[in-house]
C-alpha positions in Angstrom: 35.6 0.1 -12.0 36.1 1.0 -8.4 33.9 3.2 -6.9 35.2 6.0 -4.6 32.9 6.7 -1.7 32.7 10.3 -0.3 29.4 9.5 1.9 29.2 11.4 5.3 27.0 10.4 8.6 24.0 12.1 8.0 21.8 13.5 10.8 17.9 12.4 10.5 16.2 15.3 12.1 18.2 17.5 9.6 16.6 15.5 6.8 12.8 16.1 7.2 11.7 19.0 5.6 9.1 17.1 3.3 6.1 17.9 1.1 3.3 16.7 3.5 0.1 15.2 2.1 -2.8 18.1 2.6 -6.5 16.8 4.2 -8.0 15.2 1.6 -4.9 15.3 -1.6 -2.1 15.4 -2.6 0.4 18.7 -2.7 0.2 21.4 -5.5 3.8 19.9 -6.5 1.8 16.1 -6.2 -0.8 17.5 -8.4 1.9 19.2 -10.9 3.5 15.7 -10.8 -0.1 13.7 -11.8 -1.1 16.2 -14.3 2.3 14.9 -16.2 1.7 11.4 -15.6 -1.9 11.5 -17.0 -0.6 14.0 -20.1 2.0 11.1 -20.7 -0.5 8.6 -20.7 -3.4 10.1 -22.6 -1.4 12.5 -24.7 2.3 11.0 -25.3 2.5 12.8 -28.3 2.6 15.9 -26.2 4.7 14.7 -23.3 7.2 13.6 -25.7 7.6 17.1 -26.9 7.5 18.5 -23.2 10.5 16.4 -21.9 12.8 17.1 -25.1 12.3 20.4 -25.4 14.1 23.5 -24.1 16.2 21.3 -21.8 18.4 23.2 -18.4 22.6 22.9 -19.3 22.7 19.8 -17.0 20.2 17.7 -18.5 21.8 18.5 -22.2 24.9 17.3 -21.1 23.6 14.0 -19.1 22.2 13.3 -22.1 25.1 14.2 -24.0 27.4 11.9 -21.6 25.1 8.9 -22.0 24.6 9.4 -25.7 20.7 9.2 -25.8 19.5 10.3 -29.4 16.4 12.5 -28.0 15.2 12.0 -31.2 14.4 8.5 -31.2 13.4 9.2 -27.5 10.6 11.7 -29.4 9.4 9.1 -31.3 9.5 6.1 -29.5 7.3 8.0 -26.6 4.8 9.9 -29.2 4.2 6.4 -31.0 2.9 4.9 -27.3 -0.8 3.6 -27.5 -3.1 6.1 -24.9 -3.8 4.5 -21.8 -6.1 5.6 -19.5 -5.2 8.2 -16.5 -4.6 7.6 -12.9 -6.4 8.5 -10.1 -5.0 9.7 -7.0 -4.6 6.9 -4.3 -3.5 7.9 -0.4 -2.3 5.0 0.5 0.3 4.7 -2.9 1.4 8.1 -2.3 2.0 7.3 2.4 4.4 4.6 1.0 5.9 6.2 -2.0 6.4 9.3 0.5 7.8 7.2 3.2 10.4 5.6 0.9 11.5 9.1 -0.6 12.3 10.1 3.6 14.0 6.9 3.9 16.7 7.1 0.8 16.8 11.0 1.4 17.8 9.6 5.5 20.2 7.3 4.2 21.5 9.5 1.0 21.1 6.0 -0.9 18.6 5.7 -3.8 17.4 2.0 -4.2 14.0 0.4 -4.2 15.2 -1.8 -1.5 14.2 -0.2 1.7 16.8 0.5 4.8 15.1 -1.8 6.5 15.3 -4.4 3.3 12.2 -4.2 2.7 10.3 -4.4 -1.2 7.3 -2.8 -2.7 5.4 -5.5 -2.0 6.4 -4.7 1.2 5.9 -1.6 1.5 2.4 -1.5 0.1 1.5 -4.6 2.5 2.3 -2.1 5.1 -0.1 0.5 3.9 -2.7 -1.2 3.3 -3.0 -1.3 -0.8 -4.5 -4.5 -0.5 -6.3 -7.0 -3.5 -4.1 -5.4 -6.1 -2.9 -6.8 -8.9 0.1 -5.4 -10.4 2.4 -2.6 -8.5 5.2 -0.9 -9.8 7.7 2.3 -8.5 10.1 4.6 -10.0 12.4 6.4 -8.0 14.8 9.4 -8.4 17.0 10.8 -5.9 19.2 13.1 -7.5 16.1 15.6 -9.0 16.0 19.8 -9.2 12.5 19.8 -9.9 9.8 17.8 -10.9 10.0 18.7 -14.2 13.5 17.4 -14.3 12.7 14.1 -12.6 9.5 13.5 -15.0 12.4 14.2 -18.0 14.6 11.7 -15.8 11.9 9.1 -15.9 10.7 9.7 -19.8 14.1 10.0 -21.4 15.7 7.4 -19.1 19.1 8.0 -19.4 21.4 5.4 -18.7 18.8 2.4 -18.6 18.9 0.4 -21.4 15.2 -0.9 -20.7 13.7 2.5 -20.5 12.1 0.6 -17.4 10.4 4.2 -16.1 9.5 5.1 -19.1 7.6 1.4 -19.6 6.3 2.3 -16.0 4.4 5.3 -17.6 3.4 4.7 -20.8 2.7 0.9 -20.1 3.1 0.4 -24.0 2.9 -3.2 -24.2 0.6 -3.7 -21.0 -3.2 -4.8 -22.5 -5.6 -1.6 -20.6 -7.4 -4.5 -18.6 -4.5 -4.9 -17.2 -3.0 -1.4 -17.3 -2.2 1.0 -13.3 -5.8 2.4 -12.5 -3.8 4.6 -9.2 -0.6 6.2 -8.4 0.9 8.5 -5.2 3.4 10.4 -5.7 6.3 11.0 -2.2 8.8 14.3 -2.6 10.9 14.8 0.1 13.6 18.0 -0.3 16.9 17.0 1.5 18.8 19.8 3.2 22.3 21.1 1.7 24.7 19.6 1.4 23.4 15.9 0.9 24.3 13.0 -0.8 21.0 13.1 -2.5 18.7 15.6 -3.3 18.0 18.2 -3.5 14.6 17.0 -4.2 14.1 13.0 -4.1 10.7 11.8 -5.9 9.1 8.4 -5.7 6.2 7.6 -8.1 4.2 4.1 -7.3 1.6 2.4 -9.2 -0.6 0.0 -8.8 -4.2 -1.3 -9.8 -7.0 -3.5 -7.4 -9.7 -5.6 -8.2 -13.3 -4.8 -8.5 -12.4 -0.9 -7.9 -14.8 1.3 -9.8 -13.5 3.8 -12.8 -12.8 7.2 -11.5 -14.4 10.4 -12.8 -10.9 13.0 -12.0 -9.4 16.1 -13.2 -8.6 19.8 -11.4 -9.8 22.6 -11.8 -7.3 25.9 -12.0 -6.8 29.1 -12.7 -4.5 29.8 -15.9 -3.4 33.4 -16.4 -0.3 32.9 -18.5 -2.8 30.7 -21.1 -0.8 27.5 -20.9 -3.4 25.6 -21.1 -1.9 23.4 -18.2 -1.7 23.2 -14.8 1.0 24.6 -12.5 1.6 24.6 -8.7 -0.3 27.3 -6.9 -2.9 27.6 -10.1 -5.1 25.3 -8.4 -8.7 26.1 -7.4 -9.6 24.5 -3.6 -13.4 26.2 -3.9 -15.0 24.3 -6.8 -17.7 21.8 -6.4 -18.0 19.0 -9.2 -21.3 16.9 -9.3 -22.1 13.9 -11.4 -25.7 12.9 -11.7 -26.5 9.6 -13.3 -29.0 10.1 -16.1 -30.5 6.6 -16.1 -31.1 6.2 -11.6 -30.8 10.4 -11.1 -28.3 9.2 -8.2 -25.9 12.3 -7.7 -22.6 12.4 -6.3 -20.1 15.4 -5.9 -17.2 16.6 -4.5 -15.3 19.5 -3.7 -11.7 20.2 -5.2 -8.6 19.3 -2.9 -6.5 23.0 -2.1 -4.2 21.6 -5.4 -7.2 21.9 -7.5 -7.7 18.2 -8.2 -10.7 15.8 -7.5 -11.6 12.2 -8.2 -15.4 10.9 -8.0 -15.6 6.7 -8.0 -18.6 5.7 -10.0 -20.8 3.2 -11.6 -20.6 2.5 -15.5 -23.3 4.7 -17.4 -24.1 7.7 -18.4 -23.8 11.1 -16.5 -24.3 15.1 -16.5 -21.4 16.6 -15.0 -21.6 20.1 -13.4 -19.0 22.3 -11.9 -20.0 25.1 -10.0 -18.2 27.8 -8.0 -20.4 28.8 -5.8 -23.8 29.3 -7.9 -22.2 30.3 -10.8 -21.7 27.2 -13.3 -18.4 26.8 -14.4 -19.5 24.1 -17.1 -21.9 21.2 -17.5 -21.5 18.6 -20.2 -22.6 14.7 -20.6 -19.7 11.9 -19.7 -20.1 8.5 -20.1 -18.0 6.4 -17.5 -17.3 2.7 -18.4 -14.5 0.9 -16.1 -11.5 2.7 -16.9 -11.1 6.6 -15.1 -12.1 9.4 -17.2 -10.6 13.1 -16.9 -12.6 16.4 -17.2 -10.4 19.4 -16.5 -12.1 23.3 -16.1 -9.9 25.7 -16.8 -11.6 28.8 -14.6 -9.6 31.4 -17.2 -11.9 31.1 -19.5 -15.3 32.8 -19.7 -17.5 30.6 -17.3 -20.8 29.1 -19.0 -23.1 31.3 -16.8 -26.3 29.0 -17.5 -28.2 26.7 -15.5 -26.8 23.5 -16.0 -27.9 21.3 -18.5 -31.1 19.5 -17.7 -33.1 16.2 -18.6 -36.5 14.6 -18.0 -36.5 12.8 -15.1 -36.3 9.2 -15.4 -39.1 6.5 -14.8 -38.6 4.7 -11.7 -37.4 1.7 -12.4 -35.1 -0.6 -10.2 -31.8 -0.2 -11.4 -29.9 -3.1 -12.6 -26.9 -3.2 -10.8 -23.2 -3.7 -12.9 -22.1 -6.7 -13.0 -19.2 -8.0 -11.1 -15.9 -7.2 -12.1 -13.4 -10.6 -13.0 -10.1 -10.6 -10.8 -7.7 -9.9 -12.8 -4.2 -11.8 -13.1 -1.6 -10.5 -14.4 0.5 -13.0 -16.7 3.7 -11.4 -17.7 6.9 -13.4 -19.3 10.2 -12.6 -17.6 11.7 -12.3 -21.4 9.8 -9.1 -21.7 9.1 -7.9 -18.1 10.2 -4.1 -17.9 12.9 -3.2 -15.2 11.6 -1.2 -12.1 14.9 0.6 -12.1 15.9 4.0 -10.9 17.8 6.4 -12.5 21.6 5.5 -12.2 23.9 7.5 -9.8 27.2 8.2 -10.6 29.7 8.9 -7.7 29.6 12.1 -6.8 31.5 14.6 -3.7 30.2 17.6 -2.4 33.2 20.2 -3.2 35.9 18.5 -5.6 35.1 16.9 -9.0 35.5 13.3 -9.4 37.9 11.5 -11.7 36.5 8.7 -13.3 39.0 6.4 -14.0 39.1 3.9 -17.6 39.7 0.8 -15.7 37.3 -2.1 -16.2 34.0 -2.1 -13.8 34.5 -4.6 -10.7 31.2 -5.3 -11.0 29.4 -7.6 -13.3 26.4 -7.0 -15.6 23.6 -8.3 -13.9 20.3 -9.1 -16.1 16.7 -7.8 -15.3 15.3 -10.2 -12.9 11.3 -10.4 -12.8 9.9 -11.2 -9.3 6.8 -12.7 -9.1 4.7 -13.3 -5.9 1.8 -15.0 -5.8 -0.9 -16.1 -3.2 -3.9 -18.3 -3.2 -5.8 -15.1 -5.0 -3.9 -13.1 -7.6 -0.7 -13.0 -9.6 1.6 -9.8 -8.7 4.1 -8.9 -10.8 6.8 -6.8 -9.4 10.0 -6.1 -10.2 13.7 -6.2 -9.3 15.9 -3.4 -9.7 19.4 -5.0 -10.6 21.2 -2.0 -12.8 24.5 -1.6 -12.0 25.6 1.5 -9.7 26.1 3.5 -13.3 26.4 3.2 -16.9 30.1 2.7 -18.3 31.8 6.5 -18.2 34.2 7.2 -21.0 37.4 8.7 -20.0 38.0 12.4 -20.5 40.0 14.1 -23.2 42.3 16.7 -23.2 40.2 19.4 -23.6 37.1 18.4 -21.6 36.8 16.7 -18.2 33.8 15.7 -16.4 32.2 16.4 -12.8 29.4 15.3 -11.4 26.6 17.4 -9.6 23.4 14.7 -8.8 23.2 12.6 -12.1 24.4 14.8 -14.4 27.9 14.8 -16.1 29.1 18.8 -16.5 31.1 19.3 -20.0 34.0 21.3 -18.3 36.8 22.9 -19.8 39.8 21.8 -18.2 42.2 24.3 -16.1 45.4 26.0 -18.0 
């Protein structure tokens, strides 16, 4: 069908109010954004109840429009294996917060770049070097980042729940599972083509990078028992002491609240502290995948010394052994789509009419592209939806507008 365009000039130094990256981590809206991709990955179960539940009056009618059964949605997230979480990476998150300024400049959401460039590009650029596998999701039509993680989850109007796959990584072996993500908001002025918030998540693993201890720390008043933007704690030291060497290591929470610590496989006491008052101290074991210890600071704080063990014999330590490159092998028949959300046409003060004619442009398959070098095997892929999914004409009680992706059930003038 033919697509009306209603796309103005747009003005770049009206388009860069942005979510910058704080010293040393990511946003409280960054952190909000982890916390869900590490509950979807460790806890789908409760994700799966998050993102189909108590739904805003435009998503219940997107999903309405594109007839998604949020019920198998429920159950085919919940039923994902748990995967490990992913640790904040500054170099993911410059690139995926340089693409959301350039499809909020150009009012155009793609994974192709204005420039034409890829992902692979695009983390060449930044310097995400020796990975091996990348992936991105992209949304330029979110309210929230709520809404864009239910965008992502339920995946309306994608047939390969590609950003869903993204997440979850349900048929991806761990070894060969995301190990980091950064997350890019941009919020586009009004009116724009885009926006009001546009949200790019990418992912990607490297070789021989050690597991990361990570979590936040926050304040919840409310008893949630999650975090939220502004809960976070910036004042919170977390120290890991290895109970075989005595090595320590320790960090201090970003202003979101979050913290990573890269270590060594073995076994470690791990103490958080505020100030000298110890918030909690408990054993972790760390292998090669990242581990996450949260601390609540709501809770009464375990004011004890911290818990305390002989002190090993010295004996050299035997170092880890090396980590094996890992290739990823994937087989086109069953690579998932990189794919962002479709957009529908869209103006800024009059509804659209979607006319019933046949679409002038042809179904195009999910395309896998694979670039390899002399040292690893990246799989990354091509984003070849088509502009949107098939829109049924309107009957004579209800017609349709459009306000970002969603389709408005509208009752029709007298």
């Amino acid at each position: 069908m033919t697509r009306p365009t209603f796309r103005r000039t747009l003005r770049l130094e009206n388009l860069e109010s942005r979510e910058l990256l704080t010293a040393g981590g990511p946003t409280s809206q960054q952190q909000y954004m982890l916390e869900l991709l590490n509950l979807a990955r460790t806890n789908p179960a409760a994700i799966a109840d998050k993102v189909t539940s108590n739904l805003d009056a435009n998503v219940q009618a997107t999903i309405k429009h594109y007839q998604v059964d949020l019920n198998q949605v429920k159950a085919a997230i919940s039923s994902a294996p748990v995967k490990p979480p992913l640790a904040w990476n500054a170099e993911l998150a410059t690139a995926a917060q340089d693409h959301s300024q350039d499809q909020a400049n150009t009012g155009v959401q793609s994974h192709a770049g204005s420039d034409g460039s890829t992902i692979t590009d695009r983390l060449d650029r930044v310097g995400y070097d020796n990975r091996t596998t990348a992936g991105e999701n992209a949304f330029a039509y979110s309210t929230s980042v709520d809404e864009a993680m239910e965008a992502f989850m339920i995946d309306w109007g994608v047939d390969s729940a590609g950003h869903r796959s993204n997440i979850l990584q349900p048929e991806t072996p761990t070894d060969n599972a995301y190990r980091d993500v950064g997350i890019g908001i941009v919020k586009t002025p009004t009116p724009s083509s885009v926006g009001p918030i546009v949200i790019t998540q990418n992912f990607g693993a490297q070789a021989n990078a050690k597991a990361q201890l990570l979590g936040v720390a926050y304040n919840d008043p409310n008893h949630k028992d999650f975090y939220q933007p502004g809960q976070g704690r910036g004042d919170v030291t977390v120290e890991a002491v290895n109970d075989a060497t005595g090595q320590a290591a320790s960090v201090q929470t970003w202003d979101s609240g979050g913290y990573q610590i890269p270590l060594d496989p073995g076994s470690y006491t791990v103490t958080a502290r505020v100030g000298d008052q110890v918030v909690r101290s408990q054993d972790v074991k760390i292998d090669n995948e990242n581990v996450k210890v949260d601390y609540d600071l709501s809770n009464p704080w375990q004011l004890t010394p911290p818990v305390t063990k002989p002190t090993p014999v010295a004996v050299p330590a035997t170092p880890p052994p090396a980590q094996a490159h890992i290739t990823m092998l994937q087989s086109t028949a069953a690579v998932p789509v990189q794919a962002a959300p479709v957009d529908a046409p869209k103006t800024e003060s009059a509804p659209v009419v979607v006319l019933s004619a046949p679409p002038t442009k042809p179904e195009v398959a999910p395309v896998a592209t694979v670039a390899s070098d002399a040292s690893k095997t990246e799989v990354v892929q091509a984003d070849t939806q088509p502009d949107h999914a098939p829109v049924a004409p309107p009957t004579a009680d209800d017609s349709f507008s459009l306000n970002w992706i969603s389709w408005k059930a509208k009752k029709s003038a007298a």
